[in-house]
C-alpha positions as CSV (number, residue, x, y, z in Angstrom):
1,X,105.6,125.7,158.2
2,X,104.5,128.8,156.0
3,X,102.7,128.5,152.4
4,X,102.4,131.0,150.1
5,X,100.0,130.6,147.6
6,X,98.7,133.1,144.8
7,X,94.7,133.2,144.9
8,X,92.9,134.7,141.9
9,X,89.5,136.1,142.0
10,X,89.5,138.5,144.4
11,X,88.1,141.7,144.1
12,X,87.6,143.1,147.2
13,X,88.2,143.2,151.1
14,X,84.7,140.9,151.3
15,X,86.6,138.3,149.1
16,X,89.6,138.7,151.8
17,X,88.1,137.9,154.2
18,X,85.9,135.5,152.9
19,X,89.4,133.3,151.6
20,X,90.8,134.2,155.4
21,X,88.1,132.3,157.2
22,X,87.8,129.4,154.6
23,X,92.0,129.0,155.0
24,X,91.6,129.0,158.7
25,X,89.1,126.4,158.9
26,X,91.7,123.7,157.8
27,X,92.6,121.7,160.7
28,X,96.2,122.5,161.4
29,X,96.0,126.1,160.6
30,X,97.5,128.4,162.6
31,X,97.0,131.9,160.7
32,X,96.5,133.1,157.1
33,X,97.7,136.7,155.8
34,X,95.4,137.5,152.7
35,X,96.5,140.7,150.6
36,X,93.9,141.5,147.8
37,X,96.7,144.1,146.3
38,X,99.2,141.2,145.7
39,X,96.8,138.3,145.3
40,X,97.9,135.9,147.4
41,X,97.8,134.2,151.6
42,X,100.9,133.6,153.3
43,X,99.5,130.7,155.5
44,X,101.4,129.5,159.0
45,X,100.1,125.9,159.4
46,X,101.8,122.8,160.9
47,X,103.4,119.8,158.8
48,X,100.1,117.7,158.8
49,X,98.3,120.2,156.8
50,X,98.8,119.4,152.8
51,X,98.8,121.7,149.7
52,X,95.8,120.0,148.5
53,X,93.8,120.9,151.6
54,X,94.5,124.6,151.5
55,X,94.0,124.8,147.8
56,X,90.8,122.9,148.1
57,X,89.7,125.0,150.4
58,X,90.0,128.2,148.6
59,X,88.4,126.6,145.6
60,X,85.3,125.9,148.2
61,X,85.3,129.3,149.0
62,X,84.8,130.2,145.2
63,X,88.3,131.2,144.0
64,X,91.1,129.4,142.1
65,X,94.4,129.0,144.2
66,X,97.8,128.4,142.1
């Protein structure tokens, strides 16, 4: 499956890779694609893995996904 979700707080390519690894870390993960220009992680992940577990874990990591 792929998500898409728009991630606000960035500012840099620290804070990229910073939501990268914290995206990653979700069990059932199986890549994220940050871009700080377009605010946002397109996210490859398998069907176990729930919306509320990738948004949770940017909002560990310090920034608000939508």
């Amino acid at each position: 499956m792929k998500t898409t979700l728009t991630i606000n707080g960035m500012s840099c390519e620290h804070c990229v890779a910073h939501v990268k690894k914290a995206i990653e870390e979700v069990p059932g993960v199986v890549s994220a694609l940050v871009n700080l220009k377009d605010e946002n992680a397109l996210i490859e992940h398998g069907d176990s893995v729930s919306l509320e577990a990738l948004k949770g874990a940017v909002s560990e990591a310090g920034y608000e996904a939508v």
